[in-house]
N, C-alpha and C positions, 0 to 999 in steps of 0.2 A: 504494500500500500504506500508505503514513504516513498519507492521509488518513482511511480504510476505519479506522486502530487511532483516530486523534484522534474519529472522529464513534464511536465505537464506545465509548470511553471519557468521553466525554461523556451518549450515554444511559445510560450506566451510573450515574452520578451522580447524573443528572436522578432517575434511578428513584429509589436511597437516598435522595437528598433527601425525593423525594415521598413513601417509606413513613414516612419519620421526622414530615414534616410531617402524615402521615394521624393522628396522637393529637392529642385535641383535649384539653386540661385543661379540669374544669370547679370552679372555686373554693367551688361548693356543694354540700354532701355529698348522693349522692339521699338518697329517701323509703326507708322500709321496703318488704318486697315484699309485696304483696297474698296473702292467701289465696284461692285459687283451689280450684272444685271441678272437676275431672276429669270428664268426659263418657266413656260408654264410647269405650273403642278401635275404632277403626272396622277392626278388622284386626291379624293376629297378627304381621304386618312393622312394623307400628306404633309411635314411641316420643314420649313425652309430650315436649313443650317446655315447658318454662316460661316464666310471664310475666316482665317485667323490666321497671323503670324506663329509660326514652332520654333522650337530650337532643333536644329539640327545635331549638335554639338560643337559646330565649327561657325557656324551664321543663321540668321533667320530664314525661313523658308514659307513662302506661300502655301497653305493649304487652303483650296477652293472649298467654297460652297457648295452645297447638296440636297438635295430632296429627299427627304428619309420618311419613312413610315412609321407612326403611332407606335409605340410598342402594347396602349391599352389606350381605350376612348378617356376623354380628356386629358390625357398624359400632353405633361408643358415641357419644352426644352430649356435648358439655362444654359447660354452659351458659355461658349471660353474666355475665357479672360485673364490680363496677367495683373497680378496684383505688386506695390512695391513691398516690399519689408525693407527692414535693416540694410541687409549682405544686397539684396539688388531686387531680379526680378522674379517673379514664380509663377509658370502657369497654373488656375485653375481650370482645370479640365470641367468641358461640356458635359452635361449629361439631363439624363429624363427625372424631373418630378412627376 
């Protein structure tokens, strides 16, 4: 039983460690965001993504915009976004509410 809570509380750690080590700072502010034109909707479950600057790990890089599907009726997209902190830049990554 002691050992099942020691290994058990170890990945627990490993994990937080690893969400905390998952933001990567980046010391250069991105780009502006492109203007994009909209293509029709391919469909009335449909909701626009937008593009957004990435890190590549070397420069910023354009990822285009998309037309994506609902994953469940009224499900909202929150786009990306880089937020500042301290050390520099961090994206928050997209995702479905």
């Amino acid at each position: 039983m002691q050992f099942k809570r020691l290994t058990a509380l170890f990945f627990a750690g490993a994990l937080a460690f690893s969400a905390a080590a998952a933001d990567i700072s980046i010391r250069i502010a991105p780009p502006r965001a492109r203007v994009e034109h909209r293509t029709s909707s391919p469909g009335r479950n449909f909701v626009w993504i937008s593009g957004y600057q990435r890190w590549d790990g070397h420069g910023y890089d354009w990822s285009p915009g998309r037309w994506e599907q609902r994953p469940r009726p009224n499900a909202r997209w929150q786009a990306h976004k880089w937020k500042h902190q301290r050390d520099g830049w961090v994206l928050v990554e997209g995702h479905w509410r």
